[in-house]
N, C-alpha and C positions, 0 to 999 in steps of 0.2 A: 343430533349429529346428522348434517347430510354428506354424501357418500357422492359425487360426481361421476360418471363413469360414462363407455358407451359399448356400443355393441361391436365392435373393430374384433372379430375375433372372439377369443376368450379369453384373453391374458388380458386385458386391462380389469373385467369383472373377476375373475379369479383374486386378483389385487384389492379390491374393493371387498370379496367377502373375508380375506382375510384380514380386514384392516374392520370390519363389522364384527367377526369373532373378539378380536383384541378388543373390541369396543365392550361386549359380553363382558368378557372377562373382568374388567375394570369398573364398568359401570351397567350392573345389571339391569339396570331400569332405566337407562338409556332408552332415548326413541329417535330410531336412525330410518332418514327417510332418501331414497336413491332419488338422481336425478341421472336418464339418460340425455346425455350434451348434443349428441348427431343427432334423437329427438327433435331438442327444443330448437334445433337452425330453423325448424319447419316442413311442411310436409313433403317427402320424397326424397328428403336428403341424408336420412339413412341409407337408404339403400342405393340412393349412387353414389355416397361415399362408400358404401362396402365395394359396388360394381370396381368404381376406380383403382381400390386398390388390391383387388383383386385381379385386374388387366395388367397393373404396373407389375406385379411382382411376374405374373406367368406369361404375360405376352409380349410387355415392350420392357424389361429388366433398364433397359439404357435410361429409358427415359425418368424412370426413378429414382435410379443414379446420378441421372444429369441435378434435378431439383434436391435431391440430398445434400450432392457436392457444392451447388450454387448457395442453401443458406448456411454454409460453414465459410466460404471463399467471396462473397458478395456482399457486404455487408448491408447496403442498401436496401440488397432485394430482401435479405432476412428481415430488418428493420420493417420494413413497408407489409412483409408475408404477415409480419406477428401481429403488426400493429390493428390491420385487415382482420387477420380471426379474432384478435383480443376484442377488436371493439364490437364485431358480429354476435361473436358468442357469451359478451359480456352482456350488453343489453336484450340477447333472447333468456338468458339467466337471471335475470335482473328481477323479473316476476317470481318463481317460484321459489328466489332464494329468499325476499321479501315477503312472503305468506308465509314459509317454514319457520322463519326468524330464528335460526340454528346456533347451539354455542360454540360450533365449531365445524369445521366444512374439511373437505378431504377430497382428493383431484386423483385422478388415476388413471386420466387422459389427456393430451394435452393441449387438445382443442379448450377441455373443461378448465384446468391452469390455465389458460389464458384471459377466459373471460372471468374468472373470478378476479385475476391480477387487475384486470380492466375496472371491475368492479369497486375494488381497493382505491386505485388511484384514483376515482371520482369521488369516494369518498361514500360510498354503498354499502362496502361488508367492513368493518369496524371488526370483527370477530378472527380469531387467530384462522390462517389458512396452512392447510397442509398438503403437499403435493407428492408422490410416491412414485418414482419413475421406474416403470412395469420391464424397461430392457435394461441391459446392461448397461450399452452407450447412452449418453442425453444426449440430446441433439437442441438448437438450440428453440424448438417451438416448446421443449418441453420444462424448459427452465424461466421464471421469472423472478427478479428482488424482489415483488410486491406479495411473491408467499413467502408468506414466518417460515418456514423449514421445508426444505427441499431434501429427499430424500432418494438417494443414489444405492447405486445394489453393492459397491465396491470401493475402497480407498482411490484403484484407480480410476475411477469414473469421478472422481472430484473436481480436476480439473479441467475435462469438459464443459461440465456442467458450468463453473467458474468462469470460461470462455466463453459459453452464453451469455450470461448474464455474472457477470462482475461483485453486485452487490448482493446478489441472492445468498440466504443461510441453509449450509450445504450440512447435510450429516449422511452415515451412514448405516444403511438399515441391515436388520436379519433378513433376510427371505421373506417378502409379504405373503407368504402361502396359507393353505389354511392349517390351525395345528395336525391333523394326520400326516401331514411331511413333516417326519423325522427321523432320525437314525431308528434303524429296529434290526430284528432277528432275521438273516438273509436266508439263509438257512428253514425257517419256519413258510418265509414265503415261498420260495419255491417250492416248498414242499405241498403246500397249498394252495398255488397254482400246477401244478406235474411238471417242474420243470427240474431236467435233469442236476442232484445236486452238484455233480463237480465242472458242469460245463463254463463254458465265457460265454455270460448270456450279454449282448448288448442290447440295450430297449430303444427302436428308432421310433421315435416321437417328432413327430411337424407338424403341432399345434392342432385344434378343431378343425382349422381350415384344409390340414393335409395338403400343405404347399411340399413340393420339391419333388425329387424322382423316387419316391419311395420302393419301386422295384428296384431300381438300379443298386439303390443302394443296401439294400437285402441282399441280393446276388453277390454286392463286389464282400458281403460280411461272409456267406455261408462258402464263396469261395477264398475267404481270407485262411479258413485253416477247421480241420473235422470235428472239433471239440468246442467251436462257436456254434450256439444256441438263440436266431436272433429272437427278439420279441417285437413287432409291428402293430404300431396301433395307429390307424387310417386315420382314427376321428370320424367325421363325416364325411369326408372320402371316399363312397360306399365305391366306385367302381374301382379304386385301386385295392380297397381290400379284396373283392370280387379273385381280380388278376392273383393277387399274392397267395389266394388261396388256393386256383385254379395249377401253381406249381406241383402243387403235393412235397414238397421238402420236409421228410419228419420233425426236421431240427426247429422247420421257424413255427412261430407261436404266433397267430394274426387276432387282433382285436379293430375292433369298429371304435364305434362312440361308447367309451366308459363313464362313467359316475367315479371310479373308484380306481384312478391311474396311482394313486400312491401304490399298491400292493403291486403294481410291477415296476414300479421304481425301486423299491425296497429288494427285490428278486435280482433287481439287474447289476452288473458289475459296470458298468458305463451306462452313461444314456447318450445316443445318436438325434442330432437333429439338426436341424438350419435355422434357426431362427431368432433364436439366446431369448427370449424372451420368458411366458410363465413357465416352460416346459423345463428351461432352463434354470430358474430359481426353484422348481420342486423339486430338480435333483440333487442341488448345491443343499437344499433342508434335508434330504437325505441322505447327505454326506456322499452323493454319487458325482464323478467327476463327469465331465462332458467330453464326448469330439465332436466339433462344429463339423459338419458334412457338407460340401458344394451350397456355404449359407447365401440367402437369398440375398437380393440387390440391396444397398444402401444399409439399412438399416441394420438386417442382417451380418454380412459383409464388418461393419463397424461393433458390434457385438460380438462377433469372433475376437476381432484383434484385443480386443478389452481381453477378454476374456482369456486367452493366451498368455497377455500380457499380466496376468495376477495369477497364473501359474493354476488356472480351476480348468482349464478346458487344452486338447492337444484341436488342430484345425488341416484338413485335407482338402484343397480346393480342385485336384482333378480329380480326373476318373483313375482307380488302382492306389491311389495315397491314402486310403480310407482300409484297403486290405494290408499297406504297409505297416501303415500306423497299429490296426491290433497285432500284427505279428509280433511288430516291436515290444507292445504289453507283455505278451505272452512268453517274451522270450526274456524280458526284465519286468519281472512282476513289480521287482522296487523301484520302477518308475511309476507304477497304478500307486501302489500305498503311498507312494511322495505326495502323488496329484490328491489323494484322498484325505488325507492328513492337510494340505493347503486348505482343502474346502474345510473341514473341521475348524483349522485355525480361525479362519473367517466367518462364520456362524458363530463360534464362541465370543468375535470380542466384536463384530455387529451389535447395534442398539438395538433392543429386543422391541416390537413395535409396540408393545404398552408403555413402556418406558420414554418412548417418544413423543406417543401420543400426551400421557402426562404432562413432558413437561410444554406442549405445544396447547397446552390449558392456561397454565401455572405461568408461565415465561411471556415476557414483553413483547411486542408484534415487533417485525422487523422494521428499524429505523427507514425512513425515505433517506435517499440520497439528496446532497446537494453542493450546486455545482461551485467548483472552487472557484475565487474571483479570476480576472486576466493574471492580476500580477503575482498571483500564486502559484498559478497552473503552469505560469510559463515554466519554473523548476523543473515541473515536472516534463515535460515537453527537450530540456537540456539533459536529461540524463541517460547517462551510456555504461553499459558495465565498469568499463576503466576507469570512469570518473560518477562514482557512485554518489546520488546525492545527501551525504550524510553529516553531520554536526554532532557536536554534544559537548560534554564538561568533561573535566575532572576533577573531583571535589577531595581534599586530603585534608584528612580529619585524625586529631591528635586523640590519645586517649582519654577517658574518663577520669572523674577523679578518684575515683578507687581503682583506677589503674586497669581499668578493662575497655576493650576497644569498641567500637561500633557495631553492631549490631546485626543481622540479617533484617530483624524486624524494625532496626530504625531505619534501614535502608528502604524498608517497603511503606512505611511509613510516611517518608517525603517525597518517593514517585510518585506516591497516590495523588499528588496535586501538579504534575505534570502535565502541562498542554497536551494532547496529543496521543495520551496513554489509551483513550476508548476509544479512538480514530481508525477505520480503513482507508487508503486509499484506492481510486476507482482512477486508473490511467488515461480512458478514453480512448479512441479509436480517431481514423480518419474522416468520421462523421460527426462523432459525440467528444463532445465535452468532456476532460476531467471532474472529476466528482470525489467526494469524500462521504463517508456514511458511519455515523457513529455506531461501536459496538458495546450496548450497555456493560453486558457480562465481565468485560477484562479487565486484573486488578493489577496493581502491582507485584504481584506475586508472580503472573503469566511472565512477567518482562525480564526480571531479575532472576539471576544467579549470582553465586558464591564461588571465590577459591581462596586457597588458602597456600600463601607462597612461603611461608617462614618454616621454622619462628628463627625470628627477627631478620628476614631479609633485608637487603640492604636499600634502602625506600628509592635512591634514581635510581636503581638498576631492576628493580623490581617493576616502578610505574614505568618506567622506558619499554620494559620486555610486555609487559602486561598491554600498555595505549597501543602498542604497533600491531598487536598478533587481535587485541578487541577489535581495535577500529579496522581494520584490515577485512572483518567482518561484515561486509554491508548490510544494515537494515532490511524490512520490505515492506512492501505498499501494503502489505494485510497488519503487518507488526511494524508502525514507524517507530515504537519506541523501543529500544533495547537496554539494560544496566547486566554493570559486574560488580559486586562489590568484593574487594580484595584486601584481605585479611593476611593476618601475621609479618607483618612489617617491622623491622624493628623496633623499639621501644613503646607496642602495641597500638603504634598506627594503624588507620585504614585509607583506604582509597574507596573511593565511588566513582566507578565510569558511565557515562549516560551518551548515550548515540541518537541519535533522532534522524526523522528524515526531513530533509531541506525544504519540503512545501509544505509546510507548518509556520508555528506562530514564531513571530521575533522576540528579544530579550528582553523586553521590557514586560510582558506578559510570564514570559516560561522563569525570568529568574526571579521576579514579582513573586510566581504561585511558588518556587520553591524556600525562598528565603520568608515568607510568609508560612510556610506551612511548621519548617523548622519554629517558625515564632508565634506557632499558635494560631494565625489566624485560616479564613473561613478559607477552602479551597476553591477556586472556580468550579473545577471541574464536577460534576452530578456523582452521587456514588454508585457504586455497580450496581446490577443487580443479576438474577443465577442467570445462568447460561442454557440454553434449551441441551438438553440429551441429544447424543447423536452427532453434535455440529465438530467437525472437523477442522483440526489448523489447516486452514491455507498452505497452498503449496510457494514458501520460502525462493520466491524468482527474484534474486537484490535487485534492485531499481536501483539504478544510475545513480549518478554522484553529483551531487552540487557542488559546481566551483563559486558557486553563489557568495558576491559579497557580504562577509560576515558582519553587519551592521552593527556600528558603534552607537548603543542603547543606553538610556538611563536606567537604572533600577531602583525600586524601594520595597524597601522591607516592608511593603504592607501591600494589600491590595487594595484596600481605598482610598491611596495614596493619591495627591491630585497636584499640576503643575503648579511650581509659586517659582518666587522669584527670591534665589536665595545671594545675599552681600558676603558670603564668607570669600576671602581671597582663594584658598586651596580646596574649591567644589572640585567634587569628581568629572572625572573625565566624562565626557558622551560627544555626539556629533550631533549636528542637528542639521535640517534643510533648509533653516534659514540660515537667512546669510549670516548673521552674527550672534546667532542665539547658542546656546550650552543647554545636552540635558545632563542634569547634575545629581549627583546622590549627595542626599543630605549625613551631615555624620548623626543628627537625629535615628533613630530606628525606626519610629512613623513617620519620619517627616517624608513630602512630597518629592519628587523629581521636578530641580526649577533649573532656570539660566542661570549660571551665575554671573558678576556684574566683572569676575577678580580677573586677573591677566593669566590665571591657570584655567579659564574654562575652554572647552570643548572650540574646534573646527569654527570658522566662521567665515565673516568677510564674500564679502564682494567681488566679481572679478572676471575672468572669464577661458580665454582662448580654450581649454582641453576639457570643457566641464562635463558633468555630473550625467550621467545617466540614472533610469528610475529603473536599475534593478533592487528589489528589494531584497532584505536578508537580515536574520535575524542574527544576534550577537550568538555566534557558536557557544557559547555556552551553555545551553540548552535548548533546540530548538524541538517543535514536537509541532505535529498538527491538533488542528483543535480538540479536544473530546468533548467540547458543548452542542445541543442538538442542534443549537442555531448560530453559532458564527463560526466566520468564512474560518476557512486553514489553509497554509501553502503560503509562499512567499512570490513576491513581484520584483521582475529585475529584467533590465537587459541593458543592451551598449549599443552603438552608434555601428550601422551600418557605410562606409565609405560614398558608396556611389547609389545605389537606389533609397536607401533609408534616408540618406543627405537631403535629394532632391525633391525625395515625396516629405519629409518633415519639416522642408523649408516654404515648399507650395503650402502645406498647411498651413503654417503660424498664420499668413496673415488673411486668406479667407476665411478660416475656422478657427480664429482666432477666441470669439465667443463660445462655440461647441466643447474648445478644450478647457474654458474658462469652466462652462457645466461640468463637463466630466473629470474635474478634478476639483471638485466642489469641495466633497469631503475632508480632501488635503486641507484647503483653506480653511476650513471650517475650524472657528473658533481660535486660528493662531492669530495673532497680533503681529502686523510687519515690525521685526527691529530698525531700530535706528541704525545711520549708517558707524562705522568708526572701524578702528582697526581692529584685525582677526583677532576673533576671541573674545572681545569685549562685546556686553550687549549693550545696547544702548537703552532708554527709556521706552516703557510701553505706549504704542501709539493707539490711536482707535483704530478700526479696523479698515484697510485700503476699498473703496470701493470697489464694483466687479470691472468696472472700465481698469483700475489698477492691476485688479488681479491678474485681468486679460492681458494687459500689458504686459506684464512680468513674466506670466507665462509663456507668452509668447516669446519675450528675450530668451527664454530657455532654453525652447525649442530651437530656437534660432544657432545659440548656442551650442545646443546638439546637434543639426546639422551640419555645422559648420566644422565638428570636432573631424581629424584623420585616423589612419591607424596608430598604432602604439610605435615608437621608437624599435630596431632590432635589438636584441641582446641573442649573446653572442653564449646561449647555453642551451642543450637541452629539453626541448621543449614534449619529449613523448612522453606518453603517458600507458603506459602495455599493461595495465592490474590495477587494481582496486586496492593492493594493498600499499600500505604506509606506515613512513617513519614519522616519528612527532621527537622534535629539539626542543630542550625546556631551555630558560633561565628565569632568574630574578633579580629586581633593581629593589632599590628602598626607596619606599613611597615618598617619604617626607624629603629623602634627598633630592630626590627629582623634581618637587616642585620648589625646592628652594633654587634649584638650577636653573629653572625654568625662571623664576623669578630676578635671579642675576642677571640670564643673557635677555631678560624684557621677551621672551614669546611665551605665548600657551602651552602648558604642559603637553598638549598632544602634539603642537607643531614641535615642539622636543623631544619626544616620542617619535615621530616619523621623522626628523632629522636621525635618529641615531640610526631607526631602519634603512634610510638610504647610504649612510655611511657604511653600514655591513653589508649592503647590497654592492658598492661600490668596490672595500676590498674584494669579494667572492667574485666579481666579476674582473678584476685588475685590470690590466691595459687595456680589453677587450669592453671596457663598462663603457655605455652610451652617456652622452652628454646630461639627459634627462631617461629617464624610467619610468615609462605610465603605471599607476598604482591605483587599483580600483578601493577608492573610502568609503563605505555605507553609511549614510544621514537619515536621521531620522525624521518623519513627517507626521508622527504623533500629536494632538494636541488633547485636549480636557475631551474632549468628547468619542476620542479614540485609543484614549492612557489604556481601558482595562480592554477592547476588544482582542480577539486571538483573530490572530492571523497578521500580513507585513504589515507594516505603515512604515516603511523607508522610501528614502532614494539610495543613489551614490552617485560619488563624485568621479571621475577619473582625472588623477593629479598628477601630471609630469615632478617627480622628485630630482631635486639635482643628483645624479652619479657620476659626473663628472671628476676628474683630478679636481681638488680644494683643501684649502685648512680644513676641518672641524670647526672652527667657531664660525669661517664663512658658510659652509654648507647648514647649518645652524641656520643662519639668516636667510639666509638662500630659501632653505627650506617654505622657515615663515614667510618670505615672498609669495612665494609660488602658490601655498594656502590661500594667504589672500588673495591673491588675483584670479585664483582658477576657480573658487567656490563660492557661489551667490549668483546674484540675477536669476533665480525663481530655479536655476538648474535641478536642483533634486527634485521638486514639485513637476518639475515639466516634466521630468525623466519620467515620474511612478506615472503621470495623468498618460505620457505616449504609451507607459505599454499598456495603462487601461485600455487604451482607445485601440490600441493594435489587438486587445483581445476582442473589437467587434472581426478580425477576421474567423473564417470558417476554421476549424479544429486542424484541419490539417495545415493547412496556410500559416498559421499561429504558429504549428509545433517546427515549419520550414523556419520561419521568420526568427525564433527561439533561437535556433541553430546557428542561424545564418550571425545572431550580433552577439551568442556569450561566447566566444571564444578569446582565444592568445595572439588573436589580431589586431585588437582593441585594449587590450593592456595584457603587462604582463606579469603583476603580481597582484594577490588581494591582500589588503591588512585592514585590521581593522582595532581599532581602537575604543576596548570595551568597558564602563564603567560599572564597579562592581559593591558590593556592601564597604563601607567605610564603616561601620560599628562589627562587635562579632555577632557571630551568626552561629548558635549553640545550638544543635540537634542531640537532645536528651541526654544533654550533660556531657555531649564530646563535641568541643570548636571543630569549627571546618577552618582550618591555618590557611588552606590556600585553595586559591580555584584558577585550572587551567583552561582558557577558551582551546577546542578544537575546531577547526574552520578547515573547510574541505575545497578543492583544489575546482578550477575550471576545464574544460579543454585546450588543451595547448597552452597550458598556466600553473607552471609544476611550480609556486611556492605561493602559501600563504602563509599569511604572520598575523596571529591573533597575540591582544594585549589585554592584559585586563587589571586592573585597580583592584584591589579584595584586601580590609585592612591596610596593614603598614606597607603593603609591597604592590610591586608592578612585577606582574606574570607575563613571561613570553611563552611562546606555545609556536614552534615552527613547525607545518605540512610540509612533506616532499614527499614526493611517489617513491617505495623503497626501491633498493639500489643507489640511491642518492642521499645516504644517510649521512655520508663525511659535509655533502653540500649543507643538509638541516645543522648539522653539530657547528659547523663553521658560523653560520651565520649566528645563530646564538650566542656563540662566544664572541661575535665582533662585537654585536649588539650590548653586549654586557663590557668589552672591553672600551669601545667609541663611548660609553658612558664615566667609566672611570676616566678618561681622559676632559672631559666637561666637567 
């Protein structure tokens, strides 16, 4: 074992012998070898790194404070500060951690944590790192991702450390002291030191260095009240012990430099200091509370407030608040026993440091981070508490056939092949990038709960109460996956609700690994493995909401499923980004996801004036971020800026015409251009368009999207005040719909979004616009992108008639408008611009983000999802029906997801609550504009 440390004092080495006891104790024949870090910078810079900070705390306090404050509020300058010591102190460590060849390393400075992290990322120390943060507060030099287990004094000190560094694995420790700090006989001690048994002894400790006013604050103790007893121990201090001696005060008790400060820790009824650091942690091991005294600049100062803030320490920053404060004790002793009893609490359910170190043996190194693609990140970039970015299903499963309903354990059984389940998200900053970082340990089990509404609830008034009050709950960047699974339903039904968050993978991935897993096969995802001791949930901050278009995906019951081209007339629904292609679910159960050839397939056609932006988005269904080490997560999407986005994406088409041709390689990759013909219908497979075509086409896209304006007004509602939400169901009968579809000669889904703008029409009545921009997600999948996680859409934005009309005109109408408004390479172009917009810098991105997903650019999303046509049996109980939930934009209070699942077609309406009559309404038109066709 090597032991990192430096000579800063003595709390950092105090940390380090007690992290070499724990080592004792677990592995007695362990050979631990120290490395001093201020040492190894080279010669003389121990000692003017003591000089310096030595001057900053007692001479210029500002200017301590000024660099303190600067790497918490500076992002830059922290980035450049860490980067500087990391790579300094990494390669002066580089030698001697190389000749020790250690199984395991441990930091307890945070110069040493740096260069070890440094280390890491070059690919140096292979070996678990552990770093142990010697104050209360972390500050951000002392936290990195690249150590396996960071180790904090307090729950509240988690989130700091977190704000440091984002991907770092954060646990919380006991007290790194040595074992002689622990509770004992108070009573025994002062009897064995002469100290009066029934006085208030407080013990003023300010570390070896004897930083602060140690007279002052002896004096404001002995005149706080007659029956205080202080204890003062200088350290190396020799001239302020001198002074405090030179008093003559019976009552105080003056010590120097001791060996053996636990035995008046133990004697003392508080301990006095400024500092929070080891002097700090050996009181909290001895169950003794703290008052933080006039604590020292920065660090100090930030140490207090933790420490206040977790209920272990009271804090006096003038002069005389230090004499009020014990008065206070003395006058409510049961505010000392509260404060004493918190410390207890704390100590008891802290990770004991062998238990730590174990599992920091035993347990997998922390994953690397990496960076979410453009058109993932943009999600993330769009999200605001009000409009949380969140998705998921709802899966209603009938009972078994011996009559019992689903299961807790078949519930955890088919998350466990969820996208997105082992995933953190990493938000980024105004310098850095979005990131995502998988966390091996987390199972389904972490994500799911149970309730149990019956028996025999009434199944819509149960899933209505149950979707609105789940989903209403935003996910978060540490946990994108959430489930409930709800129980006692009438005739011993279940529900399954699954949440995900919006920069994850799309529907043909997430419903792939779940209908796959129900059917036995392999899951994508890696299996867990244990979780290190110590490591703490993240602090639960919901991340934004995706209004992100909910992409209309193919699915197949397999995962090795692969594109074909299927002749059946009634393929399932999908959209695709080619102009005339379909992705189709076969009623096969392995069969592939293909175009179908029949006049019920998927979105198509040619066309132009309002098209397609490349925001991507997965089919609400289930979305998740990836939980594989290596593919992207997060979704890609955005819309058509008016006046700057217009002009700059119009100047591009045609000088960079070939740049976007590259950077949207992958799009093309391996699709085959359809033939032309009307929406819906594919035509014959061609070879594949040259890159001059490709450029070409891309270009009209672009073109196309510059060209596109804002959204039509409508004439409702557009706030969005909460995150929470109502969900309106309905159901149509599958086979009826495509025989409809097949009467009135259009594609199932252009009859499908005919009957949505027919309900959008009544709910708006006189007040409805001619046309209603509706943002449709396309997909841009092919063979070589079927099984990856993360987007592969565009979307369309489709002016729908809501005009006054028959029904059977707005029918046609509808199918018009499909065809004309989608094709010419739009959805391709869409996903390639916001590639290309994510070469701007992180902040610009998340501007740009902003600036085109809103209710300016359209102002409903639907999507139209294609789902299992065979059943889909999880251990012997059908899943009857699946509801896509699809989550709202800004300034775009409704969405409408659709989905195929067996014999029906599932609606699923979003609205921000308080707008519940609005979701109910529109569903019932929906289902009623259908009875009338």
């Amino acid at each position: 074992m090597l032991i990192v440390s430096a000579n800063m004092g003595q709390g950092h080495n105090a940390t380090g012998r007690a992290l070499e006891d724990a080592i004792r104790r677990r592995w007695p024949d362990a050979t631990v070898r120290w490395v001093n870090a201020l040492e190894r910078l080279g010669p003389g810079f121990e000692g003017l790194f003591q000089r310096i900070y030595v001057a900053n705390v007692e001479s210029v306090p500002w200017l301590y404070e000024f660099f303190y404050s600067a790497i918490w509020r500076i992002p830059w300058f922290a980035a450049a500060s860490r980067w500087f010591t990391a790579s300094w102190c990494g390669r002066r460590l580089a030698k001697p951690v190389a000749e020790f060849a250690p199984d395991l390393v441990l930091s307890t400075y945070p110069m040493g944590t740096a260069g070890l992290a440094w280390l890491r990322r070059k690919g140096k120390l292979r070996v678990p790192i552990g770093a142990w943060v010697s104050d209360f507060a972390p500050h951000p030099f002392w936290v990195y991702g690249a150590a396996d287990l960071t180790m904090v004094m307090h729950d509240v000190a988690v989130a700091p450390a977190l704000r440091s560094s984002p991907s770092a694995h954060v646990g919380v420790s006991a007290p790194p002291v040595r074992a002689v700090f622990r509770p004992g006989d108070q009573t025994a001690a002062r009897q064995e030191l002469g100290l009066p048994p029934d006085a208030f002894v407080p013990l003023v400790s300010c570390g070896s260095l004897g930083f602060g006013e140690i007279e002052t604050t002896v004096r404001e103790l002995l005149a706080a009240d007659p029956s205080v007893a202080p204890i003062a121990i200088c350290g190396r201090n020799d001239p302020a012990a001198a002074r405090l001696r030179a008093l003559g005060e019976p009552r105080l008790h003056v010590v120097g430099w001791t060996d053996q400060p636990e035995r008046y820790t133990l004697a003392a009824d508080v301990v006095v200091t400024n500092a929070g650091g080891a002097t700090s942690l050996e009181a909290l091991a001895c169950g003794r509370p703290v008052l933080m005294h006039h604590p020292i600049a920065a660090h100090g100062k930030a140490n207090a407030r933790l420490m206040a803030a977790a209920g272990l320490a009271l804090v006096s920053a003038k002069d005389g608040e230090l004499a009020e404060t014990v008065r206070g004790l003395l006058a409510e002793p049961e505010r000392l026993k509260e404060m004493a009893e918190a410390v207890a609490r704390h100590c008891e359910t802290a990770t004991p440091l062998v238990e730590a170190l174990e599992s920091l043996v035993s347990a997998p190194l922390n994953p690397p981070t990496q960076r979410l693609r453009p058109e993932d990140a943009l999600f993330v970039h769009v999200a605001t508490p009000e409009v949380p970015q969140q998705v998921g299903a709802v899966l209603v499963f009938n009972p078994k056939a011996d009559g019992t309903p689903v299961t807790h354990a078949d519930a955890e059984h088919l998350l466990a092949a969820t996208p997105g389940l082992r995933t953190r998200l990493l938000p980024g900053s105004g310098l850095w990038r979005a990131r995502w970082q998988e966390d091996p340990g987390r199972t389904s089990a972490d994500v799911l709960t149970s309730v149990r509404v019956g028996p025999d609830a009434p199944l819509d008034e149960a899933l209505t109460r149950e979707m609105d009050a789940f989903f209403s709950d935003p996910v978060s960047p540490e946990h994108p996956v959430r489930a409930r699974l709800v129980t006692g339903i009438e005739g011993e039904q279940g529900a399954l609700l699954i949440a995900l968050h919006h920069a994850a993978s799309d529907g043909i991935a997430v419903i792939s690994a779940l209908v796959g897993q129900a059917r036995g096969k392999k899951p994508l995802a890696p299996a867990a493995v244990p979780r290190r001791k110590g490591w703490r949930r993240r602090p639960d901050v919901a991340w934004g909401a995706s209004g992100a278009p909910d992409a209309a995906l193919g699915v197949s019951g397999v995962p090795d499923a692969t594109w074909g081209a299927s002749r059946a007339s009634d393929a399932a629904l999908g959209a695709s980004g080619a102009p005339d292609a379909a992705l189709g679910v076969s009623d096969a159960p392995d069969a592939a996801l293909g175009a179908s050839r029949a006049s019920d397939a998927a979105l198509g056609a040619p066309g132009a004036p309002n098209a397609t932006w490349g925001a991507s988005d997965a089919p609400d269904a289930a979305l998740g971020a990836s939980g594989a080490p290596n593919p992207p997560s997060g979704r890609n999407g955005s819309h058509p800026e008016r006046n700057a986005v217009r002009a700059g994406l119009a100047a591009l088409a045609a000088p960079v015409r070939g740049a976007l041709a590259r950077a949207a390689g992958p799009v093309w990759h391996g699709l085959d251009r359809p033939a032309g013909g009307r929406s819906g219908i594919a035509g014959p497979a061609r070879s594949k368009p040259g890159s001059r075509n490709q450029a070409a086409e891309l270009a009209r896209g672009v073109w196309t999207l510059a060209r596109a304006g804002s959204a039509p007004r409508v004439g409702w509602d557009q706030r969005i005040d909460s995150s929470r939400r109502h969900f309106a169901r309905a159901r149509l009968s599958a086979p009826e719909v495509r025989k409809a579809a097949r009467r009135a000669g259009v594609p199932t889904t252009n009859l499908v979004l005919a009957l949505v703008a027919e309900a959008l029409h009544r709910e708006l009545g006189g007040t409805a616009p001619e046309r209603l921009r509706v943002l449709i997600p396309m997909s841009v999948r092919d063979t070589g992108t079927f099984r990856q996680l993360g987007n592969h859409t565009g979307a369309a934005s489709v002016d729908l008639p809501t005009g006054a009309m028959p029904l059977p005109e707005r029918v046609r109408a509808t199918d018009r408008m499909l065809s004309g408004q989608v094709g010419h390479g739009a959805p391709r172009a869409g996903n390639a611009v916001v590639r290309v917009l994510g070469i701007l810098p992180p902040a610009l991105h998340r501007r740009a983000a902003k600036l085109v997903y809103r209710g300016t650019w359209f102002s409903v999303i639907a999507s139209v999802l294609p789902g299992a046509r065979s059943p889909v049996v999880l251990n012997g109980a059908l899943v009857r029906t699946v509801y896509p939930v699809l989550s709202l934009a800004p300034g775009v209070p409704v969405a409408v997801g659709i989905m195929t699942w067996a014999d029906r077609f599932t609606v699923c309406i979003t609205v921000p609550a308080g707008h519940d009559e609005r979701g109910d309404r529109l569903a019932a038109a929906v289902v009623e504009a259908f009875g009338r066709v």
